[in-house]
DSSP file (Angstrom, degrees, kcal/mol; ACC not computed):
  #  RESIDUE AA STRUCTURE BP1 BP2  ACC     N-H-->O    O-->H-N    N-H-->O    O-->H-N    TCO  KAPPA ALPHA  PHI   PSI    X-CA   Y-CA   Z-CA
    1    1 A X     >        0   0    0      0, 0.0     4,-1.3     0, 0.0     3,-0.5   0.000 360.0 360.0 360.0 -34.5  -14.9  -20.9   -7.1
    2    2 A X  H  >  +     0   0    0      2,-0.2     4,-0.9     1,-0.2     5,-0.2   0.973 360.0  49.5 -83.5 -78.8  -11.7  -18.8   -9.1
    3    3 A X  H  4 S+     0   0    0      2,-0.2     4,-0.4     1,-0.2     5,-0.3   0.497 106.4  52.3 -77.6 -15.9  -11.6  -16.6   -5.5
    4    4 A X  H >> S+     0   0    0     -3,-0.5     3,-3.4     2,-0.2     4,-1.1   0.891 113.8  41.8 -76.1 -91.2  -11.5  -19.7   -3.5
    5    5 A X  H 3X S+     0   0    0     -4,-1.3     4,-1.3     1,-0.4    -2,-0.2   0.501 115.5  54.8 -27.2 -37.8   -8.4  -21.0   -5.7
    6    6 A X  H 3X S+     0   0    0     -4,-0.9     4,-0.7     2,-0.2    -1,-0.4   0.461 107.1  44.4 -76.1 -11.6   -7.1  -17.7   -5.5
    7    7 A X  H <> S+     0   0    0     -3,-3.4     4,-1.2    -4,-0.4     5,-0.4   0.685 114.2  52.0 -92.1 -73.3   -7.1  -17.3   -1.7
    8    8 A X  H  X S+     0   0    0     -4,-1.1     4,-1.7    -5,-0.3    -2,-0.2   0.918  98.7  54.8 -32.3 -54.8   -5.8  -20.4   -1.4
    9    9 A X  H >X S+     0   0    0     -4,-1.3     3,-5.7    -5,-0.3     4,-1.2   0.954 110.1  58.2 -52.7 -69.7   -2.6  -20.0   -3.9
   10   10 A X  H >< S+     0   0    0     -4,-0.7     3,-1.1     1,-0.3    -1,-0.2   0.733 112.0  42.9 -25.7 -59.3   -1.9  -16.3   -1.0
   11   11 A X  H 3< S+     0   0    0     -4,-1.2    -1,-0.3     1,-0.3    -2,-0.2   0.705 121.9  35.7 -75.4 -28.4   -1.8  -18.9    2.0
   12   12 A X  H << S+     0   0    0     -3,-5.7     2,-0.5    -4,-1.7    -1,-0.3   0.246  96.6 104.8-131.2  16.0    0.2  -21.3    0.3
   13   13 A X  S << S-     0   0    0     -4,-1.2     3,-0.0    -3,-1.1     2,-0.0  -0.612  73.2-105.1 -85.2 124.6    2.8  -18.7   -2.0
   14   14 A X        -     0   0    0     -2,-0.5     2,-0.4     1,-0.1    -1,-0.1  -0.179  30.2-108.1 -53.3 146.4    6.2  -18.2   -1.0
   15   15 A X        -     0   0    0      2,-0.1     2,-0.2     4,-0.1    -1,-0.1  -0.574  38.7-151.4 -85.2 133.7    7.3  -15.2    0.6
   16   16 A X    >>  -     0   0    0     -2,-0.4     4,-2.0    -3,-0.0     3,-1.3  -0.500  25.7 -99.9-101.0 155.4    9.5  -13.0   -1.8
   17   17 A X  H 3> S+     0   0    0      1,-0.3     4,-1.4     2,-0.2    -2,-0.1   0.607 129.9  51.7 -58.3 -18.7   12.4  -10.4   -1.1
   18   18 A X  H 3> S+     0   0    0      2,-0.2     4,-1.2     3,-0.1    -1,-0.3   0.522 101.8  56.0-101.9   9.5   10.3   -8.1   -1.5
   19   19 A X  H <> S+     0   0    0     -3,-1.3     4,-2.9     2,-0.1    -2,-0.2   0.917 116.6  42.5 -31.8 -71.3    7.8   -9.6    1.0
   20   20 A X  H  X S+     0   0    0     -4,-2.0     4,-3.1     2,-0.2    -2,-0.2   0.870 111.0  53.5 -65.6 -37.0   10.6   -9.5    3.3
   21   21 A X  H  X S+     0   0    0     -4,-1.4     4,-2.4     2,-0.2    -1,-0.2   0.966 108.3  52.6 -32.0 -90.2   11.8   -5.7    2.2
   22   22 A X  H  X S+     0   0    0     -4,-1.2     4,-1.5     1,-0.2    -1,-0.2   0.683 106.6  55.9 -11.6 -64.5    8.3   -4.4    2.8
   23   23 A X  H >X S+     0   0    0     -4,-2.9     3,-1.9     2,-0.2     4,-1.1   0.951 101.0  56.4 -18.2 -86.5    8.4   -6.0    6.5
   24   24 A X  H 3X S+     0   0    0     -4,-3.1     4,-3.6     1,-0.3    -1,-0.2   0.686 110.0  47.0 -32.2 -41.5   11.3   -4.3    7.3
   25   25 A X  H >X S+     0   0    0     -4,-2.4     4,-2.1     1,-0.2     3,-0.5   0.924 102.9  58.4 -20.7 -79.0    9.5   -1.0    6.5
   26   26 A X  H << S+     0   0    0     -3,-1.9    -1,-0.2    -4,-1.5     5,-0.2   0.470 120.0  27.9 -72.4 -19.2    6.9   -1.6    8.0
   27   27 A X  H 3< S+     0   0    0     -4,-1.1    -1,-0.3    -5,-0.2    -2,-0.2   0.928 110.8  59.8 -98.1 -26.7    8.8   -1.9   11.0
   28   28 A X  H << S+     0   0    0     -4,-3.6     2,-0.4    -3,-0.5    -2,-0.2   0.824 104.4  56.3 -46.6 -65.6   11.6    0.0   10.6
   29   29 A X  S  < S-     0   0    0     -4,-2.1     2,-1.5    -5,-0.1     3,-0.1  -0.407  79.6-119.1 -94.4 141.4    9.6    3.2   10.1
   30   30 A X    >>  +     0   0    0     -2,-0.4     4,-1.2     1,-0.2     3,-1.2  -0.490  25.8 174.9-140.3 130.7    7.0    5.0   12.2
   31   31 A X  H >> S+     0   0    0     -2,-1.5     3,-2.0     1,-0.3     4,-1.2   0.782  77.0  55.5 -22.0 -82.0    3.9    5.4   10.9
   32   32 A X  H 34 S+     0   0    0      1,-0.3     4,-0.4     2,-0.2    -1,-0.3   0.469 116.1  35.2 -49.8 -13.7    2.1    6.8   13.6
   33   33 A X  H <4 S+     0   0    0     -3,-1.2     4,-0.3     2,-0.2    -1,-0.3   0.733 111.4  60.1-109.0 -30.9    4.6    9.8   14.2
   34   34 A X  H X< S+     0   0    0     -3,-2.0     3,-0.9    -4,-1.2     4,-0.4   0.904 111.6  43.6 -60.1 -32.1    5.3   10.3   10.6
   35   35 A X  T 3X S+     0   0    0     -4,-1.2     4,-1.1     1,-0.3    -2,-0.2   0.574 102.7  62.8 -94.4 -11.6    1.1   11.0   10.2
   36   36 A X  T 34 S+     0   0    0     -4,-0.4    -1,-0.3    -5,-0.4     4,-0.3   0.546 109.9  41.2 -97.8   3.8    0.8   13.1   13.0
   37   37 A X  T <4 S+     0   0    0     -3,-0.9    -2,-0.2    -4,-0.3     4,-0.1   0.556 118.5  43.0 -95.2  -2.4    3.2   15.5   11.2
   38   38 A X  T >> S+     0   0    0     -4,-0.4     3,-2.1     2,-0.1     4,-0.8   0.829  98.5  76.0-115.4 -38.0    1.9   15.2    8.2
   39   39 A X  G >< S+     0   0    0     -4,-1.1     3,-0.7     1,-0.3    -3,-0.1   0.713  89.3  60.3 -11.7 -63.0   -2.2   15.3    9.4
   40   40 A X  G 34 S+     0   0    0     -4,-0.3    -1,-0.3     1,-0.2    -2,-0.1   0.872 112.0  40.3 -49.1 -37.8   -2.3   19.1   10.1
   41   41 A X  G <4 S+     0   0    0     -3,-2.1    -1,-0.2    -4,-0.1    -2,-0.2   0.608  88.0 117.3 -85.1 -23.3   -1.3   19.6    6.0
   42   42 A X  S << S-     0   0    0     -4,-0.8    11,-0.0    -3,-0.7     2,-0.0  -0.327  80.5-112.3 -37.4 129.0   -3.5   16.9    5.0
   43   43 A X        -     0   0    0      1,-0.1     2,-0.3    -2,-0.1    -1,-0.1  -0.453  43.6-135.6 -78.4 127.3   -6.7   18.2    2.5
   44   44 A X        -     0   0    0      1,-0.2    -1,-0.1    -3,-0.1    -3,-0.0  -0.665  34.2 -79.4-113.2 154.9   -9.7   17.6    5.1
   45   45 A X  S    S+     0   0    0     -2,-0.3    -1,-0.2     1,-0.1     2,-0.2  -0.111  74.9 157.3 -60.0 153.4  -12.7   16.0    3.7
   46   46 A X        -     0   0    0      2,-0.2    -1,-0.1    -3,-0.1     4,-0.1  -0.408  61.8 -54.3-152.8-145.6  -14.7   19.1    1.8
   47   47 A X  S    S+     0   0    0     -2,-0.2     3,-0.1     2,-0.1    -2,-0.1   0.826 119.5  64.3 -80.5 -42.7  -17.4   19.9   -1.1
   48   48 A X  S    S-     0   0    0      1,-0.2     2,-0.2     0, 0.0    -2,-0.2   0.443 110.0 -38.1 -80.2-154.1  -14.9   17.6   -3.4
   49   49 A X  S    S-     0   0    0      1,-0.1    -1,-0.2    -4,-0.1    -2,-0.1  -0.471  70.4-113.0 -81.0 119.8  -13.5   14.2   -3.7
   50   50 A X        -     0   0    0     -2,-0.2     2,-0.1    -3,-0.1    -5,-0.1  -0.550  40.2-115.5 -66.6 158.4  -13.0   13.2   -0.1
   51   51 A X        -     0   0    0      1,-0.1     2,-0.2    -3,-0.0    -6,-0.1  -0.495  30.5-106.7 -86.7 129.2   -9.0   12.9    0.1
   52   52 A X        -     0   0    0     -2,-0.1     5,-0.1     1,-0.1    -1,-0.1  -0.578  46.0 -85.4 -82.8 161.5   -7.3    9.3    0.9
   53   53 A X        -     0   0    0     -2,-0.2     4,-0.3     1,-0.2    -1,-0.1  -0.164  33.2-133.0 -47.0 129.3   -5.9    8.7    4.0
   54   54 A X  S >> S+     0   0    0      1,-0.2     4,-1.7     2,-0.2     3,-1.5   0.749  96.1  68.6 -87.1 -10.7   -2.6    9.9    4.2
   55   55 A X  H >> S+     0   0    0      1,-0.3     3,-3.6     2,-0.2     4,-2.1   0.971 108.9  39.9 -41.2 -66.7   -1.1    6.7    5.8
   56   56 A X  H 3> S+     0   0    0      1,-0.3     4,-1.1     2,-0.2    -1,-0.3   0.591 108.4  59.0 -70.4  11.4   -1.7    5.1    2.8
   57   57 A X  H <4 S+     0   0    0     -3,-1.5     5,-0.3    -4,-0.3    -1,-0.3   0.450 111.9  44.2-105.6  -7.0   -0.6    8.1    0.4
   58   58 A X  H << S+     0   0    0     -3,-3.6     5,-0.2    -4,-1.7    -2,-0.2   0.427 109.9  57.2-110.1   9.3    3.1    8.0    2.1
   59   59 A X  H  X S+     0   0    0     -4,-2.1     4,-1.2    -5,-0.4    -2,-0.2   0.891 108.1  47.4 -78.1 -44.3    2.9    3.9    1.8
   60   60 A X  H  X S+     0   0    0     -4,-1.1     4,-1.8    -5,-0.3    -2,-0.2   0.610 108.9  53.1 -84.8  11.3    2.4    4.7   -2.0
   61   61 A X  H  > S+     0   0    0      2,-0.2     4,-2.2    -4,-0.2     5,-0.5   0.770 114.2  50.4-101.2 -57.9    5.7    7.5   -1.9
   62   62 A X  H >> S+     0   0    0     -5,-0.3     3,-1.7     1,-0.3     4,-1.0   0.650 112.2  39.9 -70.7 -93.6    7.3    4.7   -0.5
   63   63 A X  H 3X S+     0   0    0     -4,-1.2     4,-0.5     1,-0.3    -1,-0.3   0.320 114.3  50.3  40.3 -94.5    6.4    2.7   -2.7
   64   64 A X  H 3<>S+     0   0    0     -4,-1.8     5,-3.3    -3,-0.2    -1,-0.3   0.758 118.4  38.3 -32.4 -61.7    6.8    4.8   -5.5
   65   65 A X  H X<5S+     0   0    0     -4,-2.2     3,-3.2    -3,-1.7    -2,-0.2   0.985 113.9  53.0 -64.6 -64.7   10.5    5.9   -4.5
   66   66 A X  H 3<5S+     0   0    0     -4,-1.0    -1,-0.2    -5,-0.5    -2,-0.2   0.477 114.2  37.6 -57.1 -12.3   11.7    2.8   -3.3
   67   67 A X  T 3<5S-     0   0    0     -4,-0.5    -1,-0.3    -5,-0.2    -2,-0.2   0.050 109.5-119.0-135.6  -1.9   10.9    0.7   -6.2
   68   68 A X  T < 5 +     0   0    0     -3,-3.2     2,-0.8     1,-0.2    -3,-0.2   0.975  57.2 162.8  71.2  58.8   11.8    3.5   -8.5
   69   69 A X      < -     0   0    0     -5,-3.3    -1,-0.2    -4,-0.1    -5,-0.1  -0.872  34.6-140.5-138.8 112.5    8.2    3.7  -10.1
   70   70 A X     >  -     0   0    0     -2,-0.8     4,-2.0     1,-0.1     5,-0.4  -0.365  43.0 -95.8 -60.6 150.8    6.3    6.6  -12.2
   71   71 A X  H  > S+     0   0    0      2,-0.2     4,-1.2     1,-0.2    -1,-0.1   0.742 122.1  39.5 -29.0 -42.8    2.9    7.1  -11.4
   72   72 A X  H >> S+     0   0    0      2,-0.2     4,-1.7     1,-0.2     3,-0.7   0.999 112.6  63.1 -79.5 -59.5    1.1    5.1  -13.8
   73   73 A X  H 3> S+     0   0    0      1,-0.3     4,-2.6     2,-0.2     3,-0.3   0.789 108.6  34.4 -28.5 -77.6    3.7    2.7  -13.3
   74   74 A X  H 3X S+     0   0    0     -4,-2.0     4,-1.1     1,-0.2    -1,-0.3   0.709 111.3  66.0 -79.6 -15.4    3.0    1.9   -9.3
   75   75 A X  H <X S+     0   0    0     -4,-1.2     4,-2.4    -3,-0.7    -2,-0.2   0.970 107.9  42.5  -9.9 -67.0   -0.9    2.4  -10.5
   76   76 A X  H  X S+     0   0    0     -4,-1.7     4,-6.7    -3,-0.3     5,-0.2   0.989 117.4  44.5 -63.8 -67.1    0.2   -0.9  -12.4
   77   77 A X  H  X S+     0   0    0     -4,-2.6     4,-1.1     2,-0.2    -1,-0.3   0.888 102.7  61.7 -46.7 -40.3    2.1   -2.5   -9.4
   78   78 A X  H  < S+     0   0    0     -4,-1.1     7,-0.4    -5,-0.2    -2,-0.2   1.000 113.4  37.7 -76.6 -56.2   -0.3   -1.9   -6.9
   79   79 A X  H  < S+     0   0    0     -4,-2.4    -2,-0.2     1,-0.1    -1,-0.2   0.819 118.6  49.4 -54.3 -26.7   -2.7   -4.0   -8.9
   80   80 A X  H  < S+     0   0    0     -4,-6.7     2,-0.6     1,-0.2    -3,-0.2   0.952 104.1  61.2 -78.3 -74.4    0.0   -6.6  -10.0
   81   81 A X    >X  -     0   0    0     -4,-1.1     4,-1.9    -5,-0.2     3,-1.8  -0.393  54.5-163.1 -93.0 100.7    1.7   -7.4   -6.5
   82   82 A X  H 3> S+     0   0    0     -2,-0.6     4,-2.0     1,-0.3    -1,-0.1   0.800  95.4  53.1  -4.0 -76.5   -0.1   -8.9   -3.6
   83   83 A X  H 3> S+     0   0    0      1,-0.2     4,-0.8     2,-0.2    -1,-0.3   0.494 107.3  50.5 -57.0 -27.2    2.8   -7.8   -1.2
   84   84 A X  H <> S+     0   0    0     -3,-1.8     4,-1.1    -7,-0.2     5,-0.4   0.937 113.7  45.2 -85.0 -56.2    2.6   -4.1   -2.4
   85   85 A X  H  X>S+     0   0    0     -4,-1.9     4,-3.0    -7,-0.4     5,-2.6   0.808 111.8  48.0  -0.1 -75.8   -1.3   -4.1   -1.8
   86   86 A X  H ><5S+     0   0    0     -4,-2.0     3,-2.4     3,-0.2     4,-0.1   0.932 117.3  51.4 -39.9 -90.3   -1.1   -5.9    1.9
   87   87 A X  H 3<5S+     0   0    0     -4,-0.8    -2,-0.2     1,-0.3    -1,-0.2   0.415 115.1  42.3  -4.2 -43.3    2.1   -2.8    2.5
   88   88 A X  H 3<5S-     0   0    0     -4,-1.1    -1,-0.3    -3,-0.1    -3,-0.2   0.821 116.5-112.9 -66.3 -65.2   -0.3   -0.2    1.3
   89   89 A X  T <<5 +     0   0    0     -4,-3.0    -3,-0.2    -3,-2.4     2,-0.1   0.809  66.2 149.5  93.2  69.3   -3.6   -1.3    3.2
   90   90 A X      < +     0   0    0     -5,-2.6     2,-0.8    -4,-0.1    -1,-0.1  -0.871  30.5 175.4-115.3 110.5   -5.1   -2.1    0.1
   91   91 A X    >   -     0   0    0      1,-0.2     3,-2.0    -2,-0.1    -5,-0.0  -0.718  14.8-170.1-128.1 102.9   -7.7   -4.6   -0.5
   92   92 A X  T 3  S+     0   0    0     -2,-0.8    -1,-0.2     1,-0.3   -13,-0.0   0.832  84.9  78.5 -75.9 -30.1   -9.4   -4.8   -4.5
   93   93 A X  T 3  S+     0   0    0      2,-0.0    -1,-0.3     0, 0.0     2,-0.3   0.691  77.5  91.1 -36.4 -37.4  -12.2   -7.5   -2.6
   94   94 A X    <         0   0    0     -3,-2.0     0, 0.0     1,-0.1     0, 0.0  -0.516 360.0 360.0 -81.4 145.9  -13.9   -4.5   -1.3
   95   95 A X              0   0    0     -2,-0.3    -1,-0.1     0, 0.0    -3,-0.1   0.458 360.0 360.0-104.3 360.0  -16.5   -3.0   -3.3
């Protein structure tokens, strides 16, 4: 029931400046040609800890930079803020 109420509040929340910020990003910049330069340099899946996708490791440098935010710090933010989550292509529902 608490994830129903909570989906609901997302559909029905006002959109924030930094809603709208994010957007702009997201349009502004592009992905795909920023990740095909950065793909060759990328740490390929291995023995270790498979490596995240690097889209979403230069969403969190933006992120990070844009919002002026230390590591632990946008750690903290990515759990607190919806709108940095969506931005990211993060989703805390998957298990």
């Amino acid at each position: 029931m608490a994830a129903d109420q909570g989906a609901g509040f997302e559909t029905c929340r006002k959109r924030t400046r930094r809603d709208e910020l994010l957007d702009t990003i997201n349009t502004i910049v592009p992905w795909t040609e920023l990740c095909a330069v950065i793909e060759p340099y990328y740490p390929k899946h291995g023995n270790g800890r498979p490596p995240m996708g690097w889209e979403r490791m230069l969403r969190i440098h933006f992120v990070q930079h844009g919002f002026n935010l230390a590591n632990f710090a946008c750690k903290e933010a990515l759990y607190d803020s919806t709108s940095l989550r969506r931005f990211v292509g993060i989703d805390l529902e998957m298990h």
